[in-house]
PLY file of the C-alpha trace (Angstrom):
ply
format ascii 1.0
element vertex 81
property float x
property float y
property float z
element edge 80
property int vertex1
property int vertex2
end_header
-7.34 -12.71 -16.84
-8.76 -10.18 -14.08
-6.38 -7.48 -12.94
-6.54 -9.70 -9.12
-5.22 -12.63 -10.76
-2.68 -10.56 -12.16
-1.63 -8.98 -9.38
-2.03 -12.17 -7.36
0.88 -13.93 -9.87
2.86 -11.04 -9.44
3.10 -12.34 -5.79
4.42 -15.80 -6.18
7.39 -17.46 -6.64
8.89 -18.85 -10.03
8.11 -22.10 -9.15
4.43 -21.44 -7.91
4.05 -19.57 -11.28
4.92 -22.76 -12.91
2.82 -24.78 -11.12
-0.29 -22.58 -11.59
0.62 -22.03 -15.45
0.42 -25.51 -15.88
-2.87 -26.07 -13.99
-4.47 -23.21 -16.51
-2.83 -24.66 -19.34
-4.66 -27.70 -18.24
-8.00 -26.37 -17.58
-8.20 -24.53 -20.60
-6.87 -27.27 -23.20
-9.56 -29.50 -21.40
-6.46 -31.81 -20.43
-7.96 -32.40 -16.99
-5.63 -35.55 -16.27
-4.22 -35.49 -12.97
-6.13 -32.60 -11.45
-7.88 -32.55 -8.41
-11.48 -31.09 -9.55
-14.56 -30.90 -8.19
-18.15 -28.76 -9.06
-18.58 -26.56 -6.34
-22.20 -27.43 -4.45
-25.16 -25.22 -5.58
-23.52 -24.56 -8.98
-24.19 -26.09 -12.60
-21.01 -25.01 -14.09
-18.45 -23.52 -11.45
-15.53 -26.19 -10.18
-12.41 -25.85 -8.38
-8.89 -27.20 -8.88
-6.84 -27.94 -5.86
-3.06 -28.01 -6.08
-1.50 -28.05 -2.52
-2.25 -24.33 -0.41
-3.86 -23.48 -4.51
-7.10 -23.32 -5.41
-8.46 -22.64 -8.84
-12.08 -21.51 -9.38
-13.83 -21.65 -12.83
-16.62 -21.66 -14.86
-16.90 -24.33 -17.49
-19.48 -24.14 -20.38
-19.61 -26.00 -23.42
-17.34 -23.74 -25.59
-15.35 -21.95 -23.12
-13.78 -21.98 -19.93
-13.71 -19.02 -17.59
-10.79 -18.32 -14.85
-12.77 -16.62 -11.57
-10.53 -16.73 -9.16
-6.96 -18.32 -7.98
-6.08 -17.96 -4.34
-4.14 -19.36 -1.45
-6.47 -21.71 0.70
-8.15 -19.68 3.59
-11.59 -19.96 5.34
-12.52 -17.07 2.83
-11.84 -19.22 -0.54
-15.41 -20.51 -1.56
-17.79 -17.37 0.38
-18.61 -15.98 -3.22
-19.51 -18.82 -4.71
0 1
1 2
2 3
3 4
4 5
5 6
6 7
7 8
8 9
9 10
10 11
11 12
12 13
13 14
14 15
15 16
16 17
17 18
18 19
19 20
20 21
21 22
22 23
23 24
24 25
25 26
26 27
27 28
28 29
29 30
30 31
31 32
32 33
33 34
34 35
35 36
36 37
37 38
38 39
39 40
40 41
41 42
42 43
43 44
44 45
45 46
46 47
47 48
48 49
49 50
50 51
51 52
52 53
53 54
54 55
55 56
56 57
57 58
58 59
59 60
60 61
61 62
62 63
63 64
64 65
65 66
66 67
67 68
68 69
69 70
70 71
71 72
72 73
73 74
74 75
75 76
76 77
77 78
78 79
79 80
């Protein structure tokens, strides 16, 4: 994970923690049951995971999944993408 996802964590409460733990559990065990995800527009392989104010950004290929970014919702969320 990137040192701003770190540092983002760092930030939240125990039970956000939990909540996002189990969402990347999730994504990376391909378990995708229950999540809200959808491919970002303009991208082949980049999709987002909402959770409540949470939102999830990845990059799925076929062998390996790829955290970008996690993040409170703001108007700023999806610019990079």
């Amino acid at each position: 994970m990137s040192d701003v996802i770190s540092k983002f964590l760092a930030k939240l409460s125990k039970s956000e923690k939990a909540v996002i733990k189990n969402i990347l559990e999730k994504i990376t065990t391909n378990n995708t049951v229950g999540l809200q995800i959808k491919k970002l527009v303009g991208s082949e392989d980049i999709y987002r995971v909402r959770k409540g104010k949470f939102r999830i950004i990845y990059r799925k290929t076929k062998t390996d999944c790829l955290i970008i970014s996690v993040d409170r919702r703001s108007e700023a969320t999806y610019r990079n993408f």
